[in-house]
C-alpha positions in Angstrom: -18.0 -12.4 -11.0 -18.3 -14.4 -14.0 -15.9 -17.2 -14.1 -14.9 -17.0 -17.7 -13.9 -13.2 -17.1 -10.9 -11.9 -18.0 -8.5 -9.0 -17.4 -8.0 -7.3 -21.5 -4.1 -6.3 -21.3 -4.8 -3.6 -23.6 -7.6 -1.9 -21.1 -5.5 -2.3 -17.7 -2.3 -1.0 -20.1 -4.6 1.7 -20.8 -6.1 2.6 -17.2 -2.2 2.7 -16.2 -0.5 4.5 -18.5 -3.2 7.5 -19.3 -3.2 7.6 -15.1 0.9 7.1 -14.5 1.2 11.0 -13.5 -1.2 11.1 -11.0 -0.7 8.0 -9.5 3.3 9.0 -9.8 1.9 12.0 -7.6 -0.4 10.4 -5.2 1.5 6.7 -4.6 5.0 7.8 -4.5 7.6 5.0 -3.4 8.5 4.5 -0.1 11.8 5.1 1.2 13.9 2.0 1.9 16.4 2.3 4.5 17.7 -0.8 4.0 18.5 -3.6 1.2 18.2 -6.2 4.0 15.0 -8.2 2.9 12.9 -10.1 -0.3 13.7 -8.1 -3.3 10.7 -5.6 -4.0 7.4 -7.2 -6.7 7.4 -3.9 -8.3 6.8 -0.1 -8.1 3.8 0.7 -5.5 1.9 2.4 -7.7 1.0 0.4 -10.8 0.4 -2.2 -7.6 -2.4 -0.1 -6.5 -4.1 0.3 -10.3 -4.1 -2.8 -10.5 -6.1 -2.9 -7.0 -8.3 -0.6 -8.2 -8.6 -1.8 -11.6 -10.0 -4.8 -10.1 -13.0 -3.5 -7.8 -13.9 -1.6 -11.1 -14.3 -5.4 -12.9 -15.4 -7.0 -9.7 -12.6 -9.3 -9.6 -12.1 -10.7 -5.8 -8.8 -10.9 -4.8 -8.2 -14.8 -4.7 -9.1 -14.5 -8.4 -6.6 -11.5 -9.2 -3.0 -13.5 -10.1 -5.0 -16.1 -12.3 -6.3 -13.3 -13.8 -3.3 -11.4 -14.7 -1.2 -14.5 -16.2 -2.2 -12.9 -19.9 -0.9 -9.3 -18.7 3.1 -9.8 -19.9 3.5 -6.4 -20.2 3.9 -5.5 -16.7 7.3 -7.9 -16.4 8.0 -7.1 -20.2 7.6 -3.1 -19.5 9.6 -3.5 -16.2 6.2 -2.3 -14.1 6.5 -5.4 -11.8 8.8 -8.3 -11.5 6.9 -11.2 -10.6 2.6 -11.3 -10.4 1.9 -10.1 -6.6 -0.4 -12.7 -5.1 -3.9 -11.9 -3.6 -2.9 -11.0 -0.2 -0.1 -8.4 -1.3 -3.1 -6.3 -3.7 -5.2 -6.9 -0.3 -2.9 -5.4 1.7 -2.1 -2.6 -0.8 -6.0 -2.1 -1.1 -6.3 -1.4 2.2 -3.6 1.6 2.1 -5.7 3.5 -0.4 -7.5 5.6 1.7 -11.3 7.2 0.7 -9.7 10.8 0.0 -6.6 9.4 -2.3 -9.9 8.4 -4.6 -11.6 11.1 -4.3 -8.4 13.4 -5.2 -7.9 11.0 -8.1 -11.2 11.2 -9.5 -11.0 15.3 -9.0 -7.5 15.3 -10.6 -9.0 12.9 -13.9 -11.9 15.3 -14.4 -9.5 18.7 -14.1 -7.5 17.5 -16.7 -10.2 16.6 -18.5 -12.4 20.0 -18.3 -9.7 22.9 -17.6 -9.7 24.3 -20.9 -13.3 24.5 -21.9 -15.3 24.5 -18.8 -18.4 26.7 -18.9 -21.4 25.1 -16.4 -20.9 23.4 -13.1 -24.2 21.0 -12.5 -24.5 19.8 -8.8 -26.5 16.8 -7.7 -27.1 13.7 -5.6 -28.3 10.4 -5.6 -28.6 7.4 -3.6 -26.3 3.7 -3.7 -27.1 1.2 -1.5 -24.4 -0.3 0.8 -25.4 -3.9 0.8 -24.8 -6.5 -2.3 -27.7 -6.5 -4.4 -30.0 -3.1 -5.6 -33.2 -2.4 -4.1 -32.8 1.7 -5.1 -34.9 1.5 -8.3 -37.4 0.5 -6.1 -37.2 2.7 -3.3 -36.9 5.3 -6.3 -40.3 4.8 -7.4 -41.9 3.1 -4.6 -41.4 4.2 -1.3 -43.4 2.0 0.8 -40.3 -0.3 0.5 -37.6 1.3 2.5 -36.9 4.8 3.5 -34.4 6.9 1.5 -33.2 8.0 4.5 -32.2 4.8 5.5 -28.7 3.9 6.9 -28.9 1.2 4.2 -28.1 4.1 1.7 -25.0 6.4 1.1 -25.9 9.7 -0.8 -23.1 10.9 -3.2 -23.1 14.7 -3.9 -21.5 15.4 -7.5 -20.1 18.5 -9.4 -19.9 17.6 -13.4 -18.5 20.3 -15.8 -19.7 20.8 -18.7 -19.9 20.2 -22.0 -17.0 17.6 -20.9 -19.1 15.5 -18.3 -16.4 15.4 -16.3 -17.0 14.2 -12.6 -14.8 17.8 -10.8 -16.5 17.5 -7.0 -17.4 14.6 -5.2 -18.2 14.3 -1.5 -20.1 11.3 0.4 -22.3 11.4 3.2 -25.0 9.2 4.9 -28.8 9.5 3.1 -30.1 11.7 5.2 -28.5 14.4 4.9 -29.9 17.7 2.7 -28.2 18.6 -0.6 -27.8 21.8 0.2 -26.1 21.5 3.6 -23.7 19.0 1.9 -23.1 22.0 -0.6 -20.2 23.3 0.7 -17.9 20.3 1.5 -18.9 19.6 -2.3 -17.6 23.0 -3.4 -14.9 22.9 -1.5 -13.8 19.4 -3.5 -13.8 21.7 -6.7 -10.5 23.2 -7.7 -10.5 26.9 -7.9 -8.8 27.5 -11.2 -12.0 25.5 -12.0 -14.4 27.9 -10.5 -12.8 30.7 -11.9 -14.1 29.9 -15.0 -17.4 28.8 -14.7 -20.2 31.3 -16.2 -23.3 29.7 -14.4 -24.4 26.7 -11.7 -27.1 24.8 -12.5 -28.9 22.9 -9.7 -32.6 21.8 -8.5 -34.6 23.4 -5.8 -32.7 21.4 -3.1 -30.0 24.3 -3.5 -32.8 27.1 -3.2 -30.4 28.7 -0.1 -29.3 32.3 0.7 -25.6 31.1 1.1 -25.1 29.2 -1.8 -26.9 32.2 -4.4 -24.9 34.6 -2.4 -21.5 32.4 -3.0 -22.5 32.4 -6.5 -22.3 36.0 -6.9 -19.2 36.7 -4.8 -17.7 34.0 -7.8 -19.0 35.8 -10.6 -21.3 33.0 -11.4 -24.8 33.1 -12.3 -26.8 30.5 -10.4 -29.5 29.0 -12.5 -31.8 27.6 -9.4 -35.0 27.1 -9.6 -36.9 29.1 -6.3 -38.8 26.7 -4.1 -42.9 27.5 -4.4 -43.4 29.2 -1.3 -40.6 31.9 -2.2 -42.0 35.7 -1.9 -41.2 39.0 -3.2 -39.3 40.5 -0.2 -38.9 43.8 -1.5 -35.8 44.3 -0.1 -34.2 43.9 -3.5 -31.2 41.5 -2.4 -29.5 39.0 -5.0 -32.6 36.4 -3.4 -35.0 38.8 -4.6 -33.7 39.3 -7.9 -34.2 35.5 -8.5 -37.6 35.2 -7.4 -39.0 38.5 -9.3 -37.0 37.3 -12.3 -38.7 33.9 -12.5 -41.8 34.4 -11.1 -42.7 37.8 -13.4 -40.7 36.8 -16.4 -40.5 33.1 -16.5 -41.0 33.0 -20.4 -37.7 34.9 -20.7 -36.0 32.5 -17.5 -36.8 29.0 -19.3 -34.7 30.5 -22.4 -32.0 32.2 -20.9 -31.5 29.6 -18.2 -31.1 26.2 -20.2 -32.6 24.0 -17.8 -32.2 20.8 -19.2 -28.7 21.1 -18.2 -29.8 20.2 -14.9 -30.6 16.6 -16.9 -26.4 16.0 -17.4 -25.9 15.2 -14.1 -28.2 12.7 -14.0 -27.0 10.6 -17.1 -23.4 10.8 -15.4 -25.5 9.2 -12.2 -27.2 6.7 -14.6 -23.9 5.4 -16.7 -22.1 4.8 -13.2 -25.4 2.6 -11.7 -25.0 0.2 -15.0 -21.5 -0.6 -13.9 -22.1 -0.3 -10.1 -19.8 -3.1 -8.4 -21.0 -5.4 -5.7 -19.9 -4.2 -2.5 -18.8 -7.6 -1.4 -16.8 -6.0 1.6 -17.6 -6.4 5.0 -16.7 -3.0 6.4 -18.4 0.0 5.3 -15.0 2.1 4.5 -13.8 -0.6 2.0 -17.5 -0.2 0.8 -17.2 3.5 0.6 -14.2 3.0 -1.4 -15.4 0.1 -3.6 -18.5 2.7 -4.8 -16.0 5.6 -5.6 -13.9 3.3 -8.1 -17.1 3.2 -10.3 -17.2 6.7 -10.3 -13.3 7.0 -11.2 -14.1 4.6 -13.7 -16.1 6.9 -15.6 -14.1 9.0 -15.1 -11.4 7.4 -16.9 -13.8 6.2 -20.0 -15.2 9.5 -20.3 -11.8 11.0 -20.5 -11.0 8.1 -23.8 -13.6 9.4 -25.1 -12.8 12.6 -25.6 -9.3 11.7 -26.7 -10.4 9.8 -29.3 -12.5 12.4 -30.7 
């Protein structure tokens, strides 16, 4: 953290207001049985946007009040009473739990995507758990470390297009394969989203009888390249289909298959790893956590940007 950064009260107004209905939903208040007590700082949820507001700037925690003294709104607009000090966001941190932001970053890219969805593009990628990046290393060198390492955490994301939006997400250690990870991803998806998807677009790590064969119980054409030792089986199943069709015709697949979709995933990967925080916490769930604000984070920029537009 640089010391000479500070909190803009127009972009934490921002992040709270445009997110106030789902964290409305997801944070409600707690009942009080009793009046007996220190009057409350302020409603729970604009508590917790602020938490997470923070691990998306990489503001630590003692640092947080000092931070906020130039935020007025939040007494002025009746969102808190008083500036919480470092150990109350602390201990609200640590009640957000790894599915609240995953649900939170599904919810942002629903609303974001429901109307003009038309491609779902799945992929993974690599973030390592200790402060510090060594993965640009191990992505082109990999006498370094092994990708497989528990160093790593893989995350597995759906992105609709042409919004960008981040729809699925599901963690899991490195070594893991993508396409056995496929189904908790899926699953993440709403269904109302799914519905209207036309095609899914992923790499030859999805090359797998179940996942083609879901894609056709859903109506949706999967756009997957076969892996090189794939044969004509003859039996003229939906996993024979694919291989005739792009091993015989492959002039008419590259057209009709738009494979540099496959690409958009991988710039959503590459915004979120130039603003990937330091996981300064100690316990790998808080780290966990820590690396899915960056991807909420995006989340929330990409959906400005097509506001503003």
């Amino acid at each position: 953290m640089f010391p000479a950064q500070i909190i803009h009260p127009h972009v934490l107004s921002e992040f709270i207001h445009l997110n106030e209905d789902i964290l409305r939903h997801k944070f409600p208040e707690r009942k009080i049985y009793s009046n007996i007590g220190r009057p409350r700082i302020g409603l729970r949820w604009v508590v917790i946007a602020i938490c997470v507001f923070a691990r998306t700037q990489n503001i630590v925690w003692r640092d947080l009040p000092s931070k906020l003294r130039y935020c007025d709104f939040l007494i002025d607009q009746e969102l808190l009473n008083t500036i919480p000090s470092k150990s109350t966001f602390h201990r609200m941190w640590m009640q957000v739990s790894e599915a609240n932001l995953s649900s939170w970053i599904r919810m942002i890219g629903y609303a974001d995507s429901r109307s003009s969805i038309e491609d779902l593009v799945v992929d993974s990628s690599g973030f390592e758990k200790q402060p510090g990046s060594r993965w640009r290393h191990v992505k082109w060198t990999k006498t370094l470390i092994s990708k497989t390492s528990g160093e790593f955490r893989k995350i597995h994301l759906a992105i609709a297009l042409p919004s960008r939006a981040i729809v699925g997400i599901h963690g899991s250690e490195a070594k893991r394969y993508d396409s056995k990870a496929f189904g908790p991803l899926i699953l993440s998806v709403y269904q109302r989203l799914i519905s209207r998807t036309k095609r899914l677009h992923a790499d030859k790590a999805y090359w797998d009888e179940k996942i083609i064969g879901w894609s056709y119980q859903e109506g949706i054409t999967p756009v997957i390249p076969c892996k090189n030792n794939s044969k004509i089986n003859g039996i003229y199943d939906f996993i024979d289909f694919q291989v005739r069709y792009q091993k015989q015709y492959p002039g008419i697949y590259k057209k009709n298959s738009k494979n540099y979709l496959r690409a958009e995933v991988e710039h959503v990967f590459g915004e979120v790893k130039l603003q990937y925080p330091i996981l300064r916490d100690i316990y790998a769930h808080n780290k966990h956590k820590s690396l899915l604000c960056s991807f909420l984070w995006y989340n929330h920029k990409n959906r400005i940007r097509r506001l503003n537009n």
